[in-house]
Steps between C-alpha positions, in 0.01 A plus 500: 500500500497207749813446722683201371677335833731209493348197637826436785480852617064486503562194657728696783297767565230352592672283669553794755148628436381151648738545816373822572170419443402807275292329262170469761504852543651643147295842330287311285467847297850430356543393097617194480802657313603668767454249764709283266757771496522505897512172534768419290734830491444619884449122623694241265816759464484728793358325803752186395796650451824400748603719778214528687213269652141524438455647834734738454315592154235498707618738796648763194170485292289572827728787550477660186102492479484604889734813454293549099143422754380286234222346700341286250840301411617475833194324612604229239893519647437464829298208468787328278701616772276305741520227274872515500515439888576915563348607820274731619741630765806533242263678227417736769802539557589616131224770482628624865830582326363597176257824693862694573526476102221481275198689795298406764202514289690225294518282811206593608268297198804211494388449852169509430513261234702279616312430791155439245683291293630279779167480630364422213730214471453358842192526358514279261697187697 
């Protein structure tokens, strides 16, 4: 059964897809059902609701996959946190903080891949 999305909240979410520039970099192994799915649900409702800024989103969502070590999806997040003007320095910062509570080991690979991705990216400018 396909996902059937409303056209204002598509239209939203990937509106904040764009911003953090997901799209270049996006698993191309996903169905297009689900990517539907995360665009609209996660990105059109979630990422745009009030009370909190996109880097702020940001900041939490790069928490949550640092302290899970989802290495694959935070390679995606930190460059959308890139795009969204979030430094190096203050990303560092966050998986500092985040070795007294989810490991070292945790820390450890966000440190590693952070520092690919954002080579990567200087990369590519």
């Amino acid at each position: 059964m396909a996902y059937d999305a409303d056209e204002k909240t598509l239209t939203a979410g990937m509106q904040v897809v764009e911003k953090l520039g997901l799209l270049a970099k996006a698993n191309p192994a996903l169905s297009d059902d689900l990517r539907m799915h995360t665009v609209t649900a996660l990105f059109g409702t979630i990422w745009t609701r009030e009370g909190l800024e996109l880097q702020e989103r940001s900041l939490i969502t790069l928490a949550s996959l640092i302290s899970l070590n989802r290495e694959h999806e935070l390679r995606l997040h930190f460059r959308g946190a890139r795009n969204l003007g979030i430094s190096k320095a203050k990303i560092e910062e966050v998986i500092l903080h985040l070795a007294h509570y989810s490991g070292w080991p945790t820390a450890v690979t966000a440190n590693t891949v952070l520092t690919e991705v954002w080579d990567e990216m200087d990369g590519e400018s």
